[in-house]
C-alpha positions as CSV (number, residue, x, y, z in Angstrom):
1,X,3.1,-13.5,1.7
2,X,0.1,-12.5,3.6
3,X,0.8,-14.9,5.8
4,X,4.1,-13.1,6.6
5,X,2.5,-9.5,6.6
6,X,0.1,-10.5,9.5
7,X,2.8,-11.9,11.5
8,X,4.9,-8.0,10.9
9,X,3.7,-5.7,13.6
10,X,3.4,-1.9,13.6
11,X,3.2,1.0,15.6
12,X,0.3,3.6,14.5
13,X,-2.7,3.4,12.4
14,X,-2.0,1.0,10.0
15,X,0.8,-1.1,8.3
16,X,1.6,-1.2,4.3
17,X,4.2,-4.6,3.7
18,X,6.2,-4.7,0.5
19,X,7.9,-7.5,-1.0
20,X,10.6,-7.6,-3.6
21,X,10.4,-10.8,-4.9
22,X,13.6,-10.4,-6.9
23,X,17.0,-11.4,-5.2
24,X,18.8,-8.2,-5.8
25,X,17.9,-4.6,-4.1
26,X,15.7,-2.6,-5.7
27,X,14.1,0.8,-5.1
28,X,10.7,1.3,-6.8
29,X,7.7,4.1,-6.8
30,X,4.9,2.4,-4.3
31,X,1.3,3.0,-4.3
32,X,-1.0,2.2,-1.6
33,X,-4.9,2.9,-1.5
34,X,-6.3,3.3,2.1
35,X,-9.5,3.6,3.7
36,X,-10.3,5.2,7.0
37,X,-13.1,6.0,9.4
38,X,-14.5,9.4,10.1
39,X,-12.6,11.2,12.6
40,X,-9.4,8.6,12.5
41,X,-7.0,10.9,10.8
42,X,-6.2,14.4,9.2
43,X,-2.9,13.4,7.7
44,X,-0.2,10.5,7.0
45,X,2.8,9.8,7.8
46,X,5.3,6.8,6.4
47,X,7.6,5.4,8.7
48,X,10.4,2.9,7.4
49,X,12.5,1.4,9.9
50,X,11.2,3.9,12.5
51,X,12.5,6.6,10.7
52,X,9.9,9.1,8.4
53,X,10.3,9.1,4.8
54,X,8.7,11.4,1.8
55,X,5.3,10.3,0.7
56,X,2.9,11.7,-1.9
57,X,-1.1,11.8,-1.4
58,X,-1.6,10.8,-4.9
59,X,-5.5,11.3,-4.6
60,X,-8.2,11.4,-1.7
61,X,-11.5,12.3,-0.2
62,X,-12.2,14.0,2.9
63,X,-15.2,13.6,5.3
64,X,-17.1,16.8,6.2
65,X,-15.2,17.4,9.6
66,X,-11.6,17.4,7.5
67,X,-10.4,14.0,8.3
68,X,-9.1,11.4,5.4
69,X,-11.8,9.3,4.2
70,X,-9.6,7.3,1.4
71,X,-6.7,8.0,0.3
72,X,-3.7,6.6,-2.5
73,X,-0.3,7.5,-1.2
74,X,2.9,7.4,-2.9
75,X,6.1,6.7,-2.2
76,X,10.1,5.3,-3.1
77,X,11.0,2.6,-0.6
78,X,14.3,0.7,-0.8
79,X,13.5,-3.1,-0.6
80,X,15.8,-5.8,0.0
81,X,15.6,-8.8,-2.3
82,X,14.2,-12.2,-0.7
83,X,17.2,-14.7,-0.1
């Protein structure tokens, strides 16, 4: 599976891949933790598919100058199953 995340590209600061390992659709509560350097951002998005979706900072720490330090975000995503 990593092998398969590295060869997904993205657009922006970083990429979160999710698999459903299952064969049928499912849509399940996601949780990410992310770290960042000083200065790299001051708030996160979630794109899916290019579009923007709902996401929850579920806990974090800032660096002095406002910007994210880490971060665990939250989120529903829709997730095909593997065929």
């Amino acid at each position: 599976m990593r092998d398969l995340a590295r060869r997904m590209s993205s657009e922006g600061l970083g990429q979160i891949t999710v698999f459903n390992p299952l064969s049928w659709t499912r849509t399940s509560w996601i949780e990410a933790h992310i770290s960042l350097s000083q200065g790299q951002a001051h708030a996160i998005n979630i794109r899916i598919n290019g579009g923007m979706i709902p996401a929850t900072l579920v806990s974090g720490s800032r660096y002095p100058d406002g910007s994210l330090h880490d971060a665990t975000l939250g989120f529903y995503a829709t997730l095909p199953g593997l065929t």
